[in-house]
C-alpha positions as CSV (number, residue, x, y, z in Angstrom):
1,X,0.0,0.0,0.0
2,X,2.7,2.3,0.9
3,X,4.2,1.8,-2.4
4,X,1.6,2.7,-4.2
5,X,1.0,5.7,-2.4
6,X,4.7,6.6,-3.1
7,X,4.3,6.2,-6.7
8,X,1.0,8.2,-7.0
9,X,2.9,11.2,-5.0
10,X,5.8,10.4,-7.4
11,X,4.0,10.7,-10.7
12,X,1.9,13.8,-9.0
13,X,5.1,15.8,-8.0
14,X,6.6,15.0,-11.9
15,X,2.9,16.3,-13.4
16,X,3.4,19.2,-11.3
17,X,6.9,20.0,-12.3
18,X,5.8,19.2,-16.2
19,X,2.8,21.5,-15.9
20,X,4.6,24.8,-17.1
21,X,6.0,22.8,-20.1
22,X,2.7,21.3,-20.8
23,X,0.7,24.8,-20.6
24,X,3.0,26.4,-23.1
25,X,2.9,23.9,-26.1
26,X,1.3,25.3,-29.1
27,X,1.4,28.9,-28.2
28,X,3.1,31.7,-29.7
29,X,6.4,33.1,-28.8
30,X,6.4,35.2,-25.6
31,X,8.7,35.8,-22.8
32,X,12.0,34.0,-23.3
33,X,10.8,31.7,-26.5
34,X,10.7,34.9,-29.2
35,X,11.8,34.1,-32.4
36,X,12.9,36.1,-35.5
37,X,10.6,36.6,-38.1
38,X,10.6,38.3,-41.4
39,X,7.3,39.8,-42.6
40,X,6.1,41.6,-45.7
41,X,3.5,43.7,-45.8
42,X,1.0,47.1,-45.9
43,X,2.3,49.8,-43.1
44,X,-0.7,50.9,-41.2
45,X,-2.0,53.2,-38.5
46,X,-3.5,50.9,-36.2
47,X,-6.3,53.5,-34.8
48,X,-8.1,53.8,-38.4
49,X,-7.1,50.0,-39.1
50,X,-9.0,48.5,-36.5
51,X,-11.7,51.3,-35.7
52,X,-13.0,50.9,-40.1
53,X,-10.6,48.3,-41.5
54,X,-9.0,51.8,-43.1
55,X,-6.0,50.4,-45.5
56,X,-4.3,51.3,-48.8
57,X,-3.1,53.8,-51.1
58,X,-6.4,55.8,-50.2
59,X,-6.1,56.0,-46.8
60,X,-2.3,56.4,-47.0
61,X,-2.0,60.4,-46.2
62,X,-4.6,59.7,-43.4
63,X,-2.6,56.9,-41.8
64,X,0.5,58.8,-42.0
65,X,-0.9,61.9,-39.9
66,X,-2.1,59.0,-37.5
67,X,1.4,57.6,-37.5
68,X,3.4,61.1,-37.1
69,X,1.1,62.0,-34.3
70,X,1.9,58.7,-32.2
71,X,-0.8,56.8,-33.2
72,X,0.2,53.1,-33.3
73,X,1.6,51.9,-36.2
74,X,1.8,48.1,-37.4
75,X,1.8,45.7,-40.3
76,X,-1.2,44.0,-42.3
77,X,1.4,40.8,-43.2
78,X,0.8,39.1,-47.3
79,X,0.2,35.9,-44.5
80,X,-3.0,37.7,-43.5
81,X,-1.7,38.4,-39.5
82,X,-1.6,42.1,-38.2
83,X,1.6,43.4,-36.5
84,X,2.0,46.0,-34.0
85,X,5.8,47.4,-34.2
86,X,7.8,48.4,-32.0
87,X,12.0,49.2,-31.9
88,X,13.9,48.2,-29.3
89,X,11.7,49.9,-26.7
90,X,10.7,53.3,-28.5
91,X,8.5,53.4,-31.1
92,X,9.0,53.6,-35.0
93,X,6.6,56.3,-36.0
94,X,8.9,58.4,-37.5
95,X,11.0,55.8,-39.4
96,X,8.0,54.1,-40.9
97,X,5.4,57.4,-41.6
98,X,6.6,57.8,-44.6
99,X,5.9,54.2,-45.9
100,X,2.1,54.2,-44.7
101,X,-0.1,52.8,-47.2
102,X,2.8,50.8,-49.2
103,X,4.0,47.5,-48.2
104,X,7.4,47.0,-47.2
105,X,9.2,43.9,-45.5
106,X,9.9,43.6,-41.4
107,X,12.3,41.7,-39.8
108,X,12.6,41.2,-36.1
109,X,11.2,39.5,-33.3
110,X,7.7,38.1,-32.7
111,X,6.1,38.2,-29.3
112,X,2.0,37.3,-29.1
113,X,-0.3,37.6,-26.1
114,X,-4.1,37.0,-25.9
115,X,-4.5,37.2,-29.7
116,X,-2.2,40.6,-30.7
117,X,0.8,40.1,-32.5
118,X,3.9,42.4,-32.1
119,X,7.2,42.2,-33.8
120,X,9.7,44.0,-31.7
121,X,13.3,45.2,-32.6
122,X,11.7,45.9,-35.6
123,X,13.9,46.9,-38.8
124,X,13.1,47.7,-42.3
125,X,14.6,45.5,-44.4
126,X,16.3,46.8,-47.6
């Protein structure tokens, strides 16, 4: 009896311990576990983007007021995700108003969280 008892607390303590590993398969990158991406795609202001799906060479004077201002300013990726970028902590407003409205490629790395997407240390990519 006592055996078994010791094996059940056994293979409890090693669930326990396995629990953090367990919870984190399948999700994105966050924390620690970020990794690089490259993504190409439409600059946006994220304001106008998400308030009326506001996009392309139409809105492109618009979003770059938004962007300039301090408005948030992110990706619409050709594989149909949404970015928000950021540098290495400061925004990129100024580097990347001038490219609102025109689709450029991204590399750096990807962090998610509760369904928003972020690509930080962001750089244009020439």
């Amino acid at each position: 009896m006592k055996k078994t008892e010791s094996l059940i607390a056994i293979a409890a303590a090693a669930l326990f311990a396995a629990s953090p590993i367990i919870a984190h398969e399948g999700k994105e990158a966050v924390g620690e576990n970020k990794r690089e991406v490259t993504v190409k795609g439409e600059v946006l202001d994220m304001a106008c983007y998400i308030d009326h799906n506001a996009t392309g060479e139409k809105h492109a004077n618009c979003a770059k007021k938004c962007i300039n201002s301090g408005l948030p300013v992110g990706i619409k990726g050709d594989d149909g995700q949404t970015y928000l970028l950021i540098g290495e902590h400061k925004p990129l407003n100024s580097e990347l108003a001038d490219y609102a409205g025109k689709s450029i490629t991204i590399k750096g790395k990807l962090s998610s969280r509760d369904g928003i997407n972020m690509i930080e240390n962001a750089e244009i990519q020439k």
